[in-house]
C-alpha positions as semicolon CSV with decimal commas, in nm:
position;residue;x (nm);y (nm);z (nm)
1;X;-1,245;-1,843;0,708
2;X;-1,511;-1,699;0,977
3;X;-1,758;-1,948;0,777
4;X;-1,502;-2,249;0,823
5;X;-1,474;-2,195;1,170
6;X;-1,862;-2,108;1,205
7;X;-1,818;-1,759;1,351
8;X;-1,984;-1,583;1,091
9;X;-2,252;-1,453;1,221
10;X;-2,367;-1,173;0,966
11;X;-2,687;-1,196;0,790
12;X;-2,527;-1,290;0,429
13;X;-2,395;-1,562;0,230
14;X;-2,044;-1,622;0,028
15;X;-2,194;-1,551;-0,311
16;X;-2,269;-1,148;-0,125
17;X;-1,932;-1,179;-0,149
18;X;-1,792;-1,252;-0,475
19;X;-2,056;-1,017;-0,579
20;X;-1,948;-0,758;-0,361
21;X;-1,589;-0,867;-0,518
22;X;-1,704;-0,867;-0,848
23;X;-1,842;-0,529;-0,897
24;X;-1,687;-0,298;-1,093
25;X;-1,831;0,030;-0,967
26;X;-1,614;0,084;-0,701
27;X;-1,321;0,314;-0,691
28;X;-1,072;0,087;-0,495
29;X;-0,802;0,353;-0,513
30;X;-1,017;0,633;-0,424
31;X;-1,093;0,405;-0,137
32;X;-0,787;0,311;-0,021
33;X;-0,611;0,668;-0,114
34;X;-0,900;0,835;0,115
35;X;-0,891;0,578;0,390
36;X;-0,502;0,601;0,435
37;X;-0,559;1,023;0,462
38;X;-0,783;0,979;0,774
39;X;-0,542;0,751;0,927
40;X;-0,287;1,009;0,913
41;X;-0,495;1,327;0,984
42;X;-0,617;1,165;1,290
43;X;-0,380;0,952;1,410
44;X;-0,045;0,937;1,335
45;X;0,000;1,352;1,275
46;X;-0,087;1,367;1,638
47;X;0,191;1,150;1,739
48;X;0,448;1,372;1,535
49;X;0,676;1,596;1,543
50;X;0,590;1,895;1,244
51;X;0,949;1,904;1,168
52;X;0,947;1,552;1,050
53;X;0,968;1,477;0,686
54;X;0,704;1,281;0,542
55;X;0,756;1,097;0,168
56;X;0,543;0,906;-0,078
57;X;0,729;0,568;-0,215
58;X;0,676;0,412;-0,531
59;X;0,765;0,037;-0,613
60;X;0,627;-0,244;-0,757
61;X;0,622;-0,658;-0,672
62;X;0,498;-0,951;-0,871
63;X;0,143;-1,068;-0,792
64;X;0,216;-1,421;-0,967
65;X;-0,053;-1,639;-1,138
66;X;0,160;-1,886;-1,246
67;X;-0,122;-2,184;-1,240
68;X;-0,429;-1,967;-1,363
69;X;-0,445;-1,944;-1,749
70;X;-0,776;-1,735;-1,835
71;X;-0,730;-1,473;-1,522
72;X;-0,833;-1,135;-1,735
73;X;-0,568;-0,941;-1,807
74;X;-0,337;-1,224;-1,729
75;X;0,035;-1,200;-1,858
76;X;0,347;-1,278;-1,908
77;X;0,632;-1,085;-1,689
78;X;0,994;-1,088;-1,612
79;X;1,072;-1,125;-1,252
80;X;1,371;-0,901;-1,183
81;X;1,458;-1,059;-0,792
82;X;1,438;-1,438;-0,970
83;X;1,537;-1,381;-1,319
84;X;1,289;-1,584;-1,482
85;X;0,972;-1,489;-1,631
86;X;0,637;-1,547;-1,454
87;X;0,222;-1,569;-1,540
88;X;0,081;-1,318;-1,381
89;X;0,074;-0,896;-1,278
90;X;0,327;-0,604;-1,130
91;X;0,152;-0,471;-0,816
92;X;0,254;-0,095;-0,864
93;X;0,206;0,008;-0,502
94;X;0,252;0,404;-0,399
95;X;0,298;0,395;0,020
96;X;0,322;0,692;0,280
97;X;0,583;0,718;0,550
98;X;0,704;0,950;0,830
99;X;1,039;0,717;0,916
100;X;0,872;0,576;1,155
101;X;0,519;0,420;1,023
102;X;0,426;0,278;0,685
103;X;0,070;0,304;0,531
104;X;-0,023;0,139;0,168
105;X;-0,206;0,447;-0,034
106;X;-0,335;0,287;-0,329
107;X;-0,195;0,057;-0,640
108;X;-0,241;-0,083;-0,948
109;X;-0,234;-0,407;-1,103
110;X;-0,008;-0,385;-1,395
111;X;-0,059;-0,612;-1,742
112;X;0,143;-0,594;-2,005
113;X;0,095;-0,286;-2,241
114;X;0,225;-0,483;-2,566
115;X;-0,063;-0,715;-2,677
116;X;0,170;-0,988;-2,728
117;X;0,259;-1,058;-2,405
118;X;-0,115;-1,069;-2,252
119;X;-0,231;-1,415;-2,216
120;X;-0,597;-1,323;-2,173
121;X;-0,769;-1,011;-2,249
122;X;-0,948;-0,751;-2,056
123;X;-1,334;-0,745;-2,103
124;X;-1,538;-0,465;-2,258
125;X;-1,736;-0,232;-2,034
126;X;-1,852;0,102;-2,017
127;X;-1,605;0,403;-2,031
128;X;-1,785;0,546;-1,767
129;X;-1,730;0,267;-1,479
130;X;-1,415;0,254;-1,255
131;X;-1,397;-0,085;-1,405
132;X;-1,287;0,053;-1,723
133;X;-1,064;0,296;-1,583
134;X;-0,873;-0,016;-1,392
135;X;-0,862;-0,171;-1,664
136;X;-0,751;0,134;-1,898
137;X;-0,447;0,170;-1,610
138;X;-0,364;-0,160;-1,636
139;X;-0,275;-0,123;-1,964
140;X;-0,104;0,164;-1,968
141;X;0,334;0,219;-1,885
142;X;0,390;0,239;-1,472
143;X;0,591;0,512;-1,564
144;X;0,260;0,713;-1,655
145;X;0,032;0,526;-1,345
146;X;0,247;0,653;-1,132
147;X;0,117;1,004;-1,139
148;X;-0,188;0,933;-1,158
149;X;-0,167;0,712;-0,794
150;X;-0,013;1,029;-0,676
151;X;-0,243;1,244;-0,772
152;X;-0,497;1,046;-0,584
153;X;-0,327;1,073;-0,326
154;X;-0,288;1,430;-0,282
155;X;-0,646;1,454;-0,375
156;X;-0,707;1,309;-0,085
157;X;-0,592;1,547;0,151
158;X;-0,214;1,323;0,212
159;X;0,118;1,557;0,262
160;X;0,444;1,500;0,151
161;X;0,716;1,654;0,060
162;X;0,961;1,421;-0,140
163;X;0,863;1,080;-0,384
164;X;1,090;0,878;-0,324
165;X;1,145;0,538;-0,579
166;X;1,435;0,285;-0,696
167;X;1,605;0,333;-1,059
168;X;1,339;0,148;-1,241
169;X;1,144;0,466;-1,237
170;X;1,368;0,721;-1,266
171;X;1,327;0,862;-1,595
172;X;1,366;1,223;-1,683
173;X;0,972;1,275;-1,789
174;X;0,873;1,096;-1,457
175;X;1,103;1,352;-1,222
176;X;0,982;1,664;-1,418
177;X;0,623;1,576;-1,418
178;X;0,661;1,493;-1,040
179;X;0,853;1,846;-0,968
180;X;0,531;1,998;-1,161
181;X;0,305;1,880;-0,851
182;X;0,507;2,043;-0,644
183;X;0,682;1,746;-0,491
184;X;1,071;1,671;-0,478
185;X;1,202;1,312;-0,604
186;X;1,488;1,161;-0,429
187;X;1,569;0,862;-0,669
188;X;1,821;0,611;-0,751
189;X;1,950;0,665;-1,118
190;X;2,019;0,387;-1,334
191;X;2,373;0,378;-1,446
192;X;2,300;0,351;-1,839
193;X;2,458;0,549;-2,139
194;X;2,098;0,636;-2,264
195;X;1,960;0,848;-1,986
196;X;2,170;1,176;-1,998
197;X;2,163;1,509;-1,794
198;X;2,261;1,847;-1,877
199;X;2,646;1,938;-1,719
200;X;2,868;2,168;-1,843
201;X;2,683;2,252;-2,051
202;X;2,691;1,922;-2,248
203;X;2,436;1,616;-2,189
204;X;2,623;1,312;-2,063
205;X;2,568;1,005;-1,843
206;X;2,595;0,974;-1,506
207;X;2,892;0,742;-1,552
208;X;3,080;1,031;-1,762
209;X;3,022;1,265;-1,499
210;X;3,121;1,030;-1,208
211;X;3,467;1,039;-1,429
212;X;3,589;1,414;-1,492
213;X;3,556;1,488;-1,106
214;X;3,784;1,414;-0,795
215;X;3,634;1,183;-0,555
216;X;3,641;1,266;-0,139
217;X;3,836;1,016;0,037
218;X;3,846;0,924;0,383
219;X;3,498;0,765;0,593
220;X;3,283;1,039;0,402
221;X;2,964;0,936;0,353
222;X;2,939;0,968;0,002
223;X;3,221;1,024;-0,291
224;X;3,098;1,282;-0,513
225;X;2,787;1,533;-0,525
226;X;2,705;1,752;-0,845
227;X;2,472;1,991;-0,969
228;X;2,299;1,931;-1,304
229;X;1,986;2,000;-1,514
230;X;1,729;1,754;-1,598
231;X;1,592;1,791;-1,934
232;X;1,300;1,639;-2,124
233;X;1,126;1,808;-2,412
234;X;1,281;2,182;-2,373
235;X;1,177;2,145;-2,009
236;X;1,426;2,220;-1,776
237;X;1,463;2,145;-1,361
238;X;1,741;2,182;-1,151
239;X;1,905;1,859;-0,964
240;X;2,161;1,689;-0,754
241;X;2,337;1,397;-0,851
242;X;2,529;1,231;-0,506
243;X;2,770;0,894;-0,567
244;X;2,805;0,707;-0,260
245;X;3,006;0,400;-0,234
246;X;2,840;0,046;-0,263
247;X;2,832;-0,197;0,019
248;X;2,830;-0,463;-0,150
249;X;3,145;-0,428;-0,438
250;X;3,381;-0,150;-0,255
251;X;3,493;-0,030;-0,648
252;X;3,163;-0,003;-0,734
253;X;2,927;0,311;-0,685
254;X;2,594;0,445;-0,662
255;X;2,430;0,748;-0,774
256;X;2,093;0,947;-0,635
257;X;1,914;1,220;-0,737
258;X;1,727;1,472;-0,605
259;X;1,499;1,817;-0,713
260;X;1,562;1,970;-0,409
261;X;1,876;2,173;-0,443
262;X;1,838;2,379;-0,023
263;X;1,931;1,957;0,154
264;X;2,262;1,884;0,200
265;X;2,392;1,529;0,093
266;X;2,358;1,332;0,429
267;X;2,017;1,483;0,447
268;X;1,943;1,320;0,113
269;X;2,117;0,988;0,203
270;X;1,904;1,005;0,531
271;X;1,572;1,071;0,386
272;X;1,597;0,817;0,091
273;X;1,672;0,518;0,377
274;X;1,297;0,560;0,437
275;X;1,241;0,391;0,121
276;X;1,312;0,054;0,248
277;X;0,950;0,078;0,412
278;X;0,821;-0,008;0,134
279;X;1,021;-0,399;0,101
280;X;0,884;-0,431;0,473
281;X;0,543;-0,403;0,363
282;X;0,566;-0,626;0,077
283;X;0,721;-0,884;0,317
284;X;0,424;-0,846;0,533
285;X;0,149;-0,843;0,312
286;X;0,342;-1,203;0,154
287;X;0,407;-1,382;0,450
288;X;0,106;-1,292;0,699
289;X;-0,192;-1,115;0,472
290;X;-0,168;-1,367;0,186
291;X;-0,154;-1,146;-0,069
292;X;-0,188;-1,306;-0,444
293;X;-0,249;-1,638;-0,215
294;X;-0,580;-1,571;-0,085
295;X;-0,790;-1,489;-0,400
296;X;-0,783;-1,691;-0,665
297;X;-1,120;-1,561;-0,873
298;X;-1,026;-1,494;-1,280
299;X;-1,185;-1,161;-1,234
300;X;-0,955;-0,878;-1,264
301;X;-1,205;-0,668;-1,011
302;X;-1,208;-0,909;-0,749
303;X;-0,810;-0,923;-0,774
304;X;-0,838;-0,542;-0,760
305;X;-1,076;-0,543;-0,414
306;X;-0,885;-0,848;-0,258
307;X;-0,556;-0,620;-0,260
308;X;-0,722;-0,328;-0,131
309;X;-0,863;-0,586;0,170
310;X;-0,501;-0,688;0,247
311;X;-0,408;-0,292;0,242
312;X;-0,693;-0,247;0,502
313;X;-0,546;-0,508;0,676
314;X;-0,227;-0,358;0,708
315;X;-0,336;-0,001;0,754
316;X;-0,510;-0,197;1,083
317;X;-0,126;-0,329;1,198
318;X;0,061;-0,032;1,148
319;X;-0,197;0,189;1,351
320;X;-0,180;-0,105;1,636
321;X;0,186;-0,063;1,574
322;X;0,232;0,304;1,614
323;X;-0,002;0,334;1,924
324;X;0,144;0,064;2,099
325;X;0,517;0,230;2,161
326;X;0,658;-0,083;2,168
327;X;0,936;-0,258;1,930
328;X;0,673;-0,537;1,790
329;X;0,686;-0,640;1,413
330;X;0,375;-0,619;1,223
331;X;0,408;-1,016;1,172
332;X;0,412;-1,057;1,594
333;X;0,081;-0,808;1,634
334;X;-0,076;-1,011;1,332
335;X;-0,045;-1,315;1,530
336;X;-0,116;-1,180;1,878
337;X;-0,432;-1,017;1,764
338;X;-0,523;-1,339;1,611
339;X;-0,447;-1,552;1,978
340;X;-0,666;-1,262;2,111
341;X;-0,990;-1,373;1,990
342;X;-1,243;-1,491;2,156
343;X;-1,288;-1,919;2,138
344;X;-1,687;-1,828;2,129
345;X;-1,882;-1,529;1,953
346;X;-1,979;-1,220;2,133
347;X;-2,313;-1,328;2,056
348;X;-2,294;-1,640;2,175
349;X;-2,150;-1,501;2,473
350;X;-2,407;-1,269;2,539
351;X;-2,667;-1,519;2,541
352;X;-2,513;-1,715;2,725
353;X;-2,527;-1,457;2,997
354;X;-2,885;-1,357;2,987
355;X;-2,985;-1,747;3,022
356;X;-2,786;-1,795;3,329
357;X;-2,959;-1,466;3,439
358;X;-3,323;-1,536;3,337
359;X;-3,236;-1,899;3,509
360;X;-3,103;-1,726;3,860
361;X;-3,411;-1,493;3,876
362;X;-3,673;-1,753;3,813
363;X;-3,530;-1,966;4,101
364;X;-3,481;-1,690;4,365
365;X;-3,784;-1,493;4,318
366;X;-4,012;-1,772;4,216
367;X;-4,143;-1,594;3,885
368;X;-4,348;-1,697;3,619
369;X;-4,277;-1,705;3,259
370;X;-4,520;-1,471;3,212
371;X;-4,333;-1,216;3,457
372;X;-3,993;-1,338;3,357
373;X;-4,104;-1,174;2,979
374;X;-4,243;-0,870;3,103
375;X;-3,926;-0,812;3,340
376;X;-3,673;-0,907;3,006
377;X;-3,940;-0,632;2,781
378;X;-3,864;-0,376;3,059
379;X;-3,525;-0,439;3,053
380;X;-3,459;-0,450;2,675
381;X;-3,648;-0,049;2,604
382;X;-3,426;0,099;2,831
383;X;-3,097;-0,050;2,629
384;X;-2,911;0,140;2,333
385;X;-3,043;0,060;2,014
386;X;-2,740;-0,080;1,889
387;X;-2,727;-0,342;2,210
388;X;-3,125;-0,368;2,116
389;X;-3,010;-0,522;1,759
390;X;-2,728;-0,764;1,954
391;X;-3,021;-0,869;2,232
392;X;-3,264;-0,933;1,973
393;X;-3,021;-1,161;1,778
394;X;-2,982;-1,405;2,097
395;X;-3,324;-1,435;2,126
């Protein structure tokens, strides 16, 4: 768009670019994961309290290429929200929040894992690139990329103490192997007869449980909590199961989990509400950042890079957000930053300036070009190096 509106300025091309796109050597989620850790250690951990809680989220989105047909790794997925199958990938999408501000960690583009279902597939490259290992994740059950986004993220220096997710990803292998990095889940739990947990002493759905125990009545906030084991493979961790009434059918229910056993209930309930920071961002990154909209290269690096841009983007928003106390939505700041640039380059401005100088001094002190050069020289050693480089581009 800055070449549209001829305000680029920098000394490269769009095909820099798409190459820059295109290349598989770098390590998007490293990127992102490491980028998303300084934004916290230096800005938003001075703006809170210790005692607050901080959580990772998990959740995914579709990233639809319903009009592209050789896109690598292109296939063919069931949208969930519209009930209809669609071309394209699930954006698995692992986000960090204190309550109060939302920051994208890293993500991963997900194809199909059963051949079938991929319309195009991926291209063959060297083990050793992170191309391959994108490629290698893309492939491979959300259930098991899911760890490894979060262990990226605690490589990079972020701290949490609960994952929180919705019931598509609450599975007892996934809450074990989470409890194993020392982390807590808070989860909602799919009410289906084939996930069981361990209570009294016999393994039974949630549904069974919800049955053989007396409800609270009254305005509590939730109808039932128990205590059970989650078991997977003669591995064993202790849990929570809380019903709370659901909103939207008044005879219906809904259960959560958690691994953390020393919370009470309306702790839980509070803490998992911080999950819904996670639809906000998606919203965002839709409606203002042009996610899936903006790139439409078949490349299945460049798809990878431009969702790391848009997560840069709105890493930019949410620290504009968070220092600017006020009640703004991300989508207002987007725009207002956008009103706030300048109609001409700084570069153009800037020469602009010196020419109206260089004018004003040749007509009040009647000097020569000659003089007028030397005087500018003069002028230009004793500036910064970095306003040396801007001076020396108005020239």
């Amino acid at each position: 768009m800055t070449m549209l509106t001829e305000k680029h300025t920098e000394g490269f091309g769009k095909d820099t670019i798409y190459r820059f796109l295109n290349f598989i050597s770098v390590n998007w989620i490293r990127f992102t994961s490491l980028l998303s850790a300084r934004i916290v250690a230096t800005t938003i951990e001075k703006l809170t309290n210790e005692d607050r809680v901080n959580v990772l989220i998990l959740d995914d989105m579709m990233f639809e290429r319903n009009s592209s047909k050789k896109v690598e790794l292109l296939s063919k997925m069931y949208d969930h929200a519209k009930k209809s199958y669609k071309l394209g990938f699930r954006l698995l999408t692992l986000g960090w929040s204190d309550g109060n501000t939302f920051l994208p960690v890293n993500r991963c583009l997900l194809s199909s894992e059963n051949r079938k279902n991929r319309i195009v597939d991926a291209k063959s490259l060297n083990k050793r690139t992170a191309g391959y290992c994108r490629r290698r994740l893309a492939q491979t059950k959300a259930t098991s990329d899911l760890l490894e986004l979060i262990d990226q993220a605690k490589k990079a220096g972020l701290s949490a103490s609960y994952v929180l997710f919705d019931s598509w990803f609450c599975f007892p292998a996934s809450i074990i192997q989470i409890k194993k990095r020392a982390l807590d889940v808070i989860a909602m739990v799919k009410k289906t007869p084939k996930m069981h947990f361990l209570y009294n002493g016999k393994m039974q759905p949630i549904t069974e449980i919800y049955k053989q125990n007396r409800k609270r009545r009254g305005c509590s906030k939730y109808l039932l909590s128990v205590e059970v084991t989650v078991v997977k493979n003669d591995e064993t961790v202790p849990a929570k199961i809380i019903y709370v009434r659901n909103k939207n059918k008044k005879k219906d229910y809904l259960a959560l989990i958690t691994t953390d056993m020393s919370i009470s209930e309306e702790e839980t309930l509070r803490i998992y509400g911080k999950r819904w920071n996670i639809e906000v961002f998606f919203k965002v990154c839709k409606s203002y950042l042009k996610l899936g909209k903006e790139c439409n290269s078949l490349s299945y690096d460049a798809m990878t890079a431009h969702a790391a841009v848009v997560f840069t983007r709105y890493m930019m928003l949410a620290v504009e957000n968070r220092q600017a106390l006020d009640n703004r939505t991300l989508g207002e700041i987007f725009y207002l930053l956008t009103d706030e640039l300048a109609d001409i380059t700084w570069t153009q401005a800037l020469q602009m300036l010196m020419q109206t100088f260089i004018n004003a001094i040749s007509d009040k002190l009647s000097l020569s070009a000659d003089q007028i050069e030397e005087l500018m020289d003069a002028f230009l050693t004793t500036l910064p190096n970095r306003l040396k480089e801007r001076f020396a581009l108005c020239a």
